[in-house]
C-alpha positions in Angstrom: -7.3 -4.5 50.8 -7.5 -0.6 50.3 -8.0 1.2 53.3 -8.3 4.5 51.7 -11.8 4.6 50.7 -14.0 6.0 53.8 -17.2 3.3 53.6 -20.4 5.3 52.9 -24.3 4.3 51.5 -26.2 7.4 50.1 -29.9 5.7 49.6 -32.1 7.5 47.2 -36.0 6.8 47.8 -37.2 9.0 44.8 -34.6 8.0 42.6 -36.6 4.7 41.0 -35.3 2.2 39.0 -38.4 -0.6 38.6 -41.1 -2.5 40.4 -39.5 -5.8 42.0 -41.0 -8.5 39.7 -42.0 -11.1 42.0 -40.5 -13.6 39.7 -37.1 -12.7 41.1 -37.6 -15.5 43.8 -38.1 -18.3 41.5 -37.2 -22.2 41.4 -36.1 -24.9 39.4 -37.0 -28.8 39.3 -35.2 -31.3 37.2 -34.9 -34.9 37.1 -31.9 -35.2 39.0 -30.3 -36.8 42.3 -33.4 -36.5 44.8 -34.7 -33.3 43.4 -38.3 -35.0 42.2 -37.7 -38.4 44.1 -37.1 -37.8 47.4 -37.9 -34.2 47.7 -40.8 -32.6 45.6 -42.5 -37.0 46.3 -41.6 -38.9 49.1 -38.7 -40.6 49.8 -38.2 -44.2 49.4 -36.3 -46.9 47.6 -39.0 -47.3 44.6 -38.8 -43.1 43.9 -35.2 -43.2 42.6 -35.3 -42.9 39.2 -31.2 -43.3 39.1 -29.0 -45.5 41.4 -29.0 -43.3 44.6 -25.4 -42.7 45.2 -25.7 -39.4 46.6 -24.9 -39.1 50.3 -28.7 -39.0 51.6 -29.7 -38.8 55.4 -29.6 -42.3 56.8 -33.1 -43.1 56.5 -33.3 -42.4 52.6 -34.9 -45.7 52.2 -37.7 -45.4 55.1 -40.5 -44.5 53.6 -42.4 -41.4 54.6 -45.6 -41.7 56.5 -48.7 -40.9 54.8 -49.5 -38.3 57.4 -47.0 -36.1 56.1 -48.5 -36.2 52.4 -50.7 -34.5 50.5 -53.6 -36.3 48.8 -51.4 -36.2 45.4 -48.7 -37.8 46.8 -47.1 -34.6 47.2 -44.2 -33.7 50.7 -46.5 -31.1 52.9 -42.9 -30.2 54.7 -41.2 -29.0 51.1 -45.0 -27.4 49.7 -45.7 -25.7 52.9 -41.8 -24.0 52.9 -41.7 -23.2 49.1 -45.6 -21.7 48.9 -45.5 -20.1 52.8 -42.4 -19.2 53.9 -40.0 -18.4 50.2 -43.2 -17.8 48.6 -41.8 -19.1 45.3 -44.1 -17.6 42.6 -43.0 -19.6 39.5 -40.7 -23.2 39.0 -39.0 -24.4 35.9 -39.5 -27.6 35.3 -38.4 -30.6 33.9 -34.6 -28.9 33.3 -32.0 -28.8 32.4 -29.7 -30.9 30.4 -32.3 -33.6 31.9 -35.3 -31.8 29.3 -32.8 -32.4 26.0 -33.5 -36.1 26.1 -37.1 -35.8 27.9 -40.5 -37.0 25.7 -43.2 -35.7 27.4 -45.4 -38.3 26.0 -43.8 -40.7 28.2 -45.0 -39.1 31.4 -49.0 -39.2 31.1 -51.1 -41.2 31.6 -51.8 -44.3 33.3 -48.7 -44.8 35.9 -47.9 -48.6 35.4 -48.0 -48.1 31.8 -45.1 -45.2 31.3 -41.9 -46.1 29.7 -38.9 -45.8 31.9 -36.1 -44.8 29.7 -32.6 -45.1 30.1 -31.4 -41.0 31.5 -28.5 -39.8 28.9 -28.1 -36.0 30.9 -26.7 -37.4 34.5 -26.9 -41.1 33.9 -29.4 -43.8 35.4 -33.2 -44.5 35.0 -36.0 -42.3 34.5 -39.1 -44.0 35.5 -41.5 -41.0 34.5 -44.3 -41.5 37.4 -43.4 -37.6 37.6 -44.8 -36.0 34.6 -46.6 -32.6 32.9 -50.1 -33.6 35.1 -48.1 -33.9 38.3 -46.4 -31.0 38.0 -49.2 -29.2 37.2 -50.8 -30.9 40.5 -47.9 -29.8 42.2 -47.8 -25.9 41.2 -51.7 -25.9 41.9 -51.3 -27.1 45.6 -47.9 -25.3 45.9 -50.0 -21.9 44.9 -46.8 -21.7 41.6 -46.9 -20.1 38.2 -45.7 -23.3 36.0 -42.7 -22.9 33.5 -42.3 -25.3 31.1 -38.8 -25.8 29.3 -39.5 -27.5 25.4 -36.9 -29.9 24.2 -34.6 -28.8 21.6 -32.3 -31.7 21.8 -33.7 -34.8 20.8 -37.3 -33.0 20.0 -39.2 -32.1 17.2 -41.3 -29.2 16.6 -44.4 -31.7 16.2 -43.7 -32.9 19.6 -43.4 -29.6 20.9 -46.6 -28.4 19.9 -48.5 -31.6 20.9 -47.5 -30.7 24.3 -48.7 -27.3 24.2 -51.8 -28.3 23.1 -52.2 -31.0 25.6 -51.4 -28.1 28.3 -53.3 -25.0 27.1 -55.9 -26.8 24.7 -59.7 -25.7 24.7 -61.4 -27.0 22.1 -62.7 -30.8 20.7 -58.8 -31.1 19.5 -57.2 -35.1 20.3 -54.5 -33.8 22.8 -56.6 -31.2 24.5 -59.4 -34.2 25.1 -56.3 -36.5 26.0 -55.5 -34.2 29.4 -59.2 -34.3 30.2 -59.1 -37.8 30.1 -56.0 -37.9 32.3 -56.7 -35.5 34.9 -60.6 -35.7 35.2 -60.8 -31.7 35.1 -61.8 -29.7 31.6 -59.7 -27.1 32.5 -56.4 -26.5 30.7 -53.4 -26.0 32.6 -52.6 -22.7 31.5 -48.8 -22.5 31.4 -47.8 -19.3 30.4 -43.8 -19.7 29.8 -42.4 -21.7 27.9 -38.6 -22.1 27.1 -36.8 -22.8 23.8 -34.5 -25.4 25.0 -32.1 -25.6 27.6 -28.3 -24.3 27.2 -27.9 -25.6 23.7 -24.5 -23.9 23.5 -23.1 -27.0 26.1 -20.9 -29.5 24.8 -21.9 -31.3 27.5 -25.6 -31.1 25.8 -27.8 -34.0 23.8 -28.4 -32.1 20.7 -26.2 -28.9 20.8 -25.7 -26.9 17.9 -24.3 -23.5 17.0 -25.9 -20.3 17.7 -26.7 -19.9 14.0 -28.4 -23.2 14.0 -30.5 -22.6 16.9 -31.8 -19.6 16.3 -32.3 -20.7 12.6 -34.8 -23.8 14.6 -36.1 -21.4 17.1 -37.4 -19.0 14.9 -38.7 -21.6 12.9 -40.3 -23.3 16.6 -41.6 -19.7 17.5 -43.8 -18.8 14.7 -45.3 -22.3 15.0 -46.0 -22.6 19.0 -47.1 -18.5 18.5 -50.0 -19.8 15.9 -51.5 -22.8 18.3 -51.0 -20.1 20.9 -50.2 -17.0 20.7 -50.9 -15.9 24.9 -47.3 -17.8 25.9 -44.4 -15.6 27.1 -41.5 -17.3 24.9 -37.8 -17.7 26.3 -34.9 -18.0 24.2 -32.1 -20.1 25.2 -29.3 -17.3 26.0 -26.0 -18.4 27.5 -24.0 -15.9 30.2 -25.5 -12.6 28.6 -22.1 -11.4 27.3 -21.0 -14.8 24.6 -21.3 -14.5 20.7 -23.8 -16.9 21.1 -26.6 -14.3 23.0 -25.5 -11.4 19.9 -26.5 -13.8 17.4 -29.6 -15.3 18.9 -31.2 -12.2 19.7 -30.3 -10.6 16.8 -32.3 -13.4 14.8 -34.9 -13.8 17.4 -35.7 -10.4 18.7 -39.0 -9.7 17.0 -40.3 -13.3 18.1 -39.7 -13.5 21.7 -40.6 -12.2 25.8 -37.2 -12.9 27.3 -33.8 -14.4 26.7 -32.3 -16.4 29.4 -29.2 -16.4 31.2 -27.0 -18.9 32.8 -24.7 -18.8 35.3 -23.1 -20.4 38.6 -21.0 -18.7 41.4 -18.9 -20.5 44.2 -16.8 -22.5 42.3 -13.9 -24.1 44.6 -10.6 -24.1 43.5 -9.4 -27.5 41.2 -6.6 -28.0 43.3 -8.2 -28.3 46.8 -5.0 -27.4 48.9 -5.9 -23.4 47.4 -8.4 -23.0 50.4 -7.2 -20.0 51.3 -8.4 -18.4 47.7 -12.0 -20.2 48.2 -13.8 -17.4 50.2 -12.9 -14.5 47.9 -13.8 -16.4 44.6 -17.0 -17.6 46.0 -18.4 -14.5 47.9 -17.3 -11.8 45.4 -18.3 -14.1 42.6 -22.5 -12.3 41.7 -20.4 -9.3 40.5 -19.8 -11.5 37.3 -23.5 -11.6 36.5 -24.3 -8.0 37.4 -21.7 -7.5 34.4 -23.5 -10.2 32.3 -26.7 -8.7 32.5 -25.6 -4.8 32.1 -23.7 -6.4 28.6 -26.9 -8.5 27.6 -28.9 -5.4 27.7 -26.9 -3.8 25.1 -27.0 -6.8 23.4 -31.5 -7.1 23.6 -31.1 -3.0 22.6 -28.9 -3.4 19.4 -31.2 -6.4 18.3 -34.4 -4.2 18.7 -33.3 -1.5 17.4 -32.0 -3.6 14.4 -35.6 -5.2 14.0 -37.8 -2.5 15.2 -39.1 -4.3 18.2 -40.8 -1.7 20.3 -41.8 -3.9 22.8 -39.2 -4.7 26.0 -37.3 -7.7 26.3 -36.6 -9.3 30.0 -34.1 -11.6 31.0 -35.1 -14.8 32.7 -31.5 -15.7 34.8 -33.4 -18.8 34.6 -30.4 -21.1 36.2 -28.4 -19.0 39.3 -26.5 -20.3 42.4 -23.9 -21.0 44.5 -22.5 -24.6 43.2 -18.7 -25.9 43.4 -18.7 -28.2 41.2 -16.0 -30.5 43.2 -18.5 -31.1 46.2 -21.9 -31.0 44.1 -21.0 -34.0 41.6 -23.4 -36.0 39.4 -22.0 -38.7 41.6 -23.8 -37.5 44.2 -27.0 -35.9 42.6 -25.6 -32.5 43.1 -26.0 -32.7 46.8 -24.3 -29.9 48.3 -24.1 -28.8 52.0 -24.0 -25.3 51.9 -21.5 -23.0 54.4 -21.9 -19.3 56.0 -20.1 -18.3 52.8 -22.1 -19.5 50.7 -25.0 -17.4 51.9 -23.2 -14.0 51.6 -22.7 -15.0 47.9 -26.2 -15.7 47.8 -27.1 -12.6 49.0 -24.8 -10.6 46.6 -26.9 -12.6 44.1 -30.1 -11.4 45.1 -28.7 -7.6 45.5 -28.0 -8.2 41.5 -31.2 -8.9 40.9 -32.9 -6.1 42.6 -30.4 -3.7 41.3 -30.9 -4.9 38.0 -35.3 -4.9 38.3 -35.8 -2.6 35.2 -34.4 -5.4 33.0 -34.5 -8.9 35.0 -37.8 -10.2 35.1 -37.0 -13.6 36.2 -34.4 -15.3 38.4 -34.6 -19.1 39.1 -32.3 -20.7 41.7 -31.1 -24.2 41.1 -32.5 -25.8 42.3 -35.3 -25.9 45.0 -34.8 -28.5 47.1 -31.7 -31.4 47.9 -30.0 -30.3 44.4 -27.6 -27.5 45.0 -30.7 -26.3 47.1 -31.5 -24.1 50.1 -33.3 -27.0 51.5 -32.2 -30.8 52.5 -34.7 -33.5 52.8 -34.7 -36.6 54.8 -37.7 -39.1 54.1 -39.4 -37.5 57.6 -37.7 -33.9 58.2 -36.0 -31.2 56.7 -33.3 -28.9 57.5 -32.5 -25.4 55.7 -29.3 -25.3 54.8 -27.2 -21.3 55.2 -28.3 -19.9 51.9 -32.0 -20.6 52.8 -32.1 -17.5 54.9 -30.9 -15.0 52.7 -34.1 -16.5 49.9 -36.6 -15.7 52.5 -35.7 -12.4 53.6 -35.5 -11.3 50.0 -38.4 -12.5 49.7 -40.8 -11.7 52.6 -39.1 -7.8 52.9 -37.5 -7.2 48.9 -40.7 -8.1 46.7 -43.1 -6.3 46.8 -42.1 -2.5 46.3 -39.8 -0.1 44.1 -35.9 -1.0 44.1 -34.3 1.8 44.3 -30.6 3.7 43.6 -27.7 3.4 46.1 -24.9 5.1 46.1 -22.0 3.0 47.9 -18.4 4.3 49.0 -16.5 1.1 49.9 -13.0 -0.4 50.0 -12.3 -3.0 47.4 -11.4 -6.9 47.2 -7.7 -7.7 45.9 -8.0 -11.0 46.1 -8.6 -13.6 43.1 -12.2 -14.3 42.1 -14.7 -16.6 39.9 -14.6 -15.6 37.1 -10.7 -14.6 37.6 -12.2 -11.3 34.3 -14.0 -9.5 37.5 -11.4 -7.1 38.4 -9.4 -6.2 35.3 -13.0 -5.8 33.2 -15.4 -5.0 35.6 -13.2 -3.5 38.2 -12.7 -5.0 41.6 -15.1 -5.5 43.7 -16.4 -3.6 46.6 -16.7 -4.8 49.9 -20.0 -3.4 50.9 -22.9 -5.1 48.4 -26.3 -2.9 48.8 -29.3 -2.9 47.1 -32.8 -1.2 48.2 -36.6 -1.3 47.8 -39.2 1.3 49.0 -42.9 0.0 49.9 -45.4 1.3 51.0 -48.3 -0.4 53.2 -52.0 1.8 53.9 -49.8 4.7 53.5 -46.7 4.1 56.0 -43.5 4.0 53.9 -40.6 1.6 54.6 -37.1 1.4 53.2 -35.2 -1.7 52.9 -32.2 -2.2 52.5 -30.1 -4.6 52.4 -26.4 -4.6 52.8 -23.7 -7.4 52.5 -20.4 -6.9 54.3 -18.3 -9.4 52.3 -15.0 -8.5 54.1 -13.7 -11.7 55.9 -11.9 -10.1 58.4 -13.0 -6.6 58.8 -16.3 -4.6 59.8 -17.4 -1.0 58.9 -19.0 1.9 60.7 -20.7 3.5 57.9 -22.6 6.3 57.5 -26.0 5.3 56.1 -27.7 8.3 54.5 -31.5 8.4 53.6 -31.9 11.3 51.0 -34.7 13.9 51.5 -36.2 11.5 54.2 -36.6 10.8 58.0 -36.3 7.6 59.4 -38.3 6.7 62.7 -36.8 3.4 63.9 -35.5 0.6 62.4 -36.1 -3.7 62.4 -32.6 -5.7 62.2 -32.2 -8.9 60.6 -28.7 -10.2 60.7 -26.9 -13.2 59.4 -24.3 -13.9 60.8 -21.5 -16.5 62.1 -17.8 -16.4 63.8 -16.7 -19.2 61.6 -17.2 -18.7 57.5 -17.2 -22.8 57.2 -20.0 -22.9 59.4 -23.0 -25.2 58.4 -26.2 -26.6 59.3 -26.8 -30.0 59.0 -28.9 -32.6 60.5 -28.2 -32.3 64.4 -27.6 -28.7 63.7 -30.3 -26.9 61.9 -29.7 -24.2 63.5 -25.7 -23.2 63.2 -26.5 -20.9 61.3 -29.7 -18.7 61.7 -30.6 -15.1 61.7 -30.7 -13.1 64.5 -33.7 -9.9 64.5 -34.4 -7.2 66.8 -35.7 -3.6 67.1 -32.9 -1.1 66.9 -32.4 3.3 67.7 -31.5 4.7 64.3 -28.6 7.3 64.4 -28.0 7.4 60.9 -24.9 4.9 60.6 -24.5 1.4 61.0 -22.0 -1.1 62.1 -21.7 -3.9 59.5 -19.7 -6.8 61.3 -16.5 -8.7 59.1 -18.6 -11.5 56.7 -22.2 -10.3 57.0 -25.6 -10.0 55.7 -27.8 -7.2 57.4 -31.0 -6.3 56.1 -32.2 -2.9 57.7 -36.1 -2.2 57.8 -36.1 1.8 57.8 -39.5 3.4 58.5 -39.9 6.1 57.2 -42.1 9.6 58.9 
């Protein structure tokens, strides 16, 4: 650890970068673990579309009462968190690798007559009495911006458009009528994104091809789906931002799509699990790897619309982001990971990318919203919210809805090893102190918010915390933060971790404790 860098935030309120899109605070649903079954509908042995080997509460198979449903069937607990409290604006939905095997088709319609089909992305049964009409239920009563993902695996282009028109249909056409038929409303449902595929790049995919096939297809997919409707957003399958794959797919694709999406995961424990002493710094420090990623993919939309002419912008959808480690979240388990104190200063660095990065990230979807690698566990009567939960809502109640701002941050640097181990001899390595900031304004009183990870393990910072060109009044602490970096909630302690808020005097600095997450609520004279 350097010690020869003084720690320092110079906060710029006039010095904009972009409007917070809303759609920073996203989710994801896919057919996997207890994810749908279990989480999004109740729980219960006759929900599971795959053999539930995932370690569940002890009362997986007790059904939940009615009381606690909606009148669709629907978890009031997981709707009522998601709509109120994270205030989720959009979901992707139905993946995934689960959506490169998925026929719509097969999940309309009359329950008792859908297929269930063997499930070739994580293994198991998929009984499809979760399908386009109940998600669309579900985003209605959850108050969500649907966002469908096509499939580009086992698909067809005929297939593709069916279900376009079956969603956003509005005249005497056989699939249009079809979704009247099955919902009993004349109404389309109106989804407005729609993605081409799901990481076809994967090995691990049904149906991946090269980048040179795929964008040869997409093309091909766009100009159709753009002439049964040409309203949709369209998102390109993009891989981390910086791969050969995203240069050649947006160089083909540039003039035909809204966004290009990015994948990536953070948190990744070591293979060798005696190495716990290198987990901390490859997990927290980790979110630098995507601020990178998108800074390189925005060269890459820029050379493509030059190349084309394509005055219009293109956004990135981070459509799949998280903390995951991929030793503790395991298909065997649906992906079921319990989250520690860790864990939710990565998140946190993730959402400072995103903020940072506003002018050019329209989208960021967390995987996934609830039991898989989630902020929220599930029991078939309760809930918990697991550490990473509380960095998603105060992002999300304080972070949305103004201008993100430039920061200017003075900081001593990580030495350790991270995830990606490219970090530090590419990007550089990273600082300790993570900022970003947002400036709103409410029937004319101005408040700055900033928000400011200390991802030091052993050591806090008094820094001097400067406001240019404006006065600050008092200040509203939030703080997360815990002795022990293992720490967890759980069931029987769903409240380990928790954040801590209070009304503060402001003297221009700050004491950031060793592994913290402090967002500040400056108001402003």
């Amino acid at each position: 650890m350097s010690q020869t860098v003084q720690p320092a935030i110079d906060v710029f309120p006039s010095a904009t970068i972009s409007p917070v899109s809303p759609y920073l605070f996203s989710g994801f649903l896919e057919h996997l673990g207890r994810c749908i079954y279990g989480g999004i509908l109740p729980a219960g042995p006759t929900n599971f579309p795959h053999t539930p080997r995932n370690p569940c509460p002890k009362d997986q198979f007790t059904e939940t009462p009615k009381e606690l449903l909606t009148k669709d069937g629907f978890r009031k607990d997981v709707i009522e968190l998601l709509r109120d409290e994270l205030r989720v604006p959009l979901v992707r939905w139905p993946g995934g690798n689960y959506v490169s095997s998925y026929h719509w088709e097969d999940g309309v319609g009359p329950k008792d007559q859908r297929k269930r089909r063997p499930e070739l992305a994580w293994g198991g049964e998929e009984s499809n009495q979760f399908g386009t009409d109940e998600f669309i239920a579900w985003c209605r009563e959850t108050k969500i911006e649907p966002y469908i993902i096509l499939n580009m695996g086992t698909g067809t282009l005929e297939e593709a458009l069916r279900w376009i028109e079956y969603c956003n249909g509005t005249g005497d056409t056989y699939h249009a009528n079809l979704r009247r038929r099955n919902t009993g409303r004349d109404e389309p449902h109106n989804v407005k994104y729609w993605g081409l595929g799901n990481e076809v790049w994967g090995e691990w995919q049904v149906g991946q091809q090269t980048a040179e096939a795929y964008a040869e297809k997409a093309r091909q997919w766009a100009h159709a789906i753009r002439l049964i409707d040409p309203t949709i957003k369209l998102v390109v399958c993009g891989q981390t931002g910086l791969d050969q794959w995203d240069s050649v797919v947006l160089d083909v694709l540039a003039d035909k799509i809204d966004l290009t999406s990015l994948h990536l995961y953070t948190g990744f424990g070591p293979r060798d699990r005696t190495q716990k002493e290198k987990e901390y710094g490859r997990g927290v420090y980790g979110p630098d790897a995507a601020e990178y990623s998108i800074e390189i993919c925005r060269g890459l939309i820029n050379k493509a619309r030059v190349a084309k002419n394509v005055s219009k912008p293109i956004k990135i959808a981070f459509d799949e982001y998280g903390v995951w480690d991929e030793t503790v979240g395991t298909p065997e388990n649906g992906l079921e990971q319990y989250y520690n104190f860790a864990d939710a200063l990565a998140m946190a660095s993730w959402l400072n990318v995103f903020v940072r990065q506003s002018d050019v990230v329209d989208i960021a979807c967390i995987a996934q919203s609830v039991n898989v690698i989630s902020p929220l566990i599930t029991s078939a009567t309760g809930y918990f919210k697991q550490t990473i939960y509380h960095p998603l809502h105060l992002f999300s109640k304080y972070m949305r809805d103004g201008v993100a701002v430039k920061v200017q941050v003075d900081s001593p640097a990580f030495a350790g090893e991270t995830l990606p181990q490219w970090i530090s001899p590419i990007k550089g390595q990273p600082k300790d102190l993570d900022v970003s900031a947002v400036l709103s304004s409410t029937d004319g009183k101005k408040t700055l918010s900033v928000a400011v990870v200390n991802r030091s393990e052993s050591k806090s910072y008094d820094v001097p915390l400067r406001i240019a060109f404006e006065t600050v009044t008092d200040v509203e602490v939030h703080e997360l933060w815990h002795e022990n970096v293992q720490a967890r909630n759980g069931w029987g302690k769903e409240e380990e971790v928790s954040v801590k808020t209070r009304k503060a005097k402001w003297e221009g600095k700050w004491t950031f404790r060793e592994h913290s997450f402090t967002l500040l609520i400056l108001h402003l004279a």
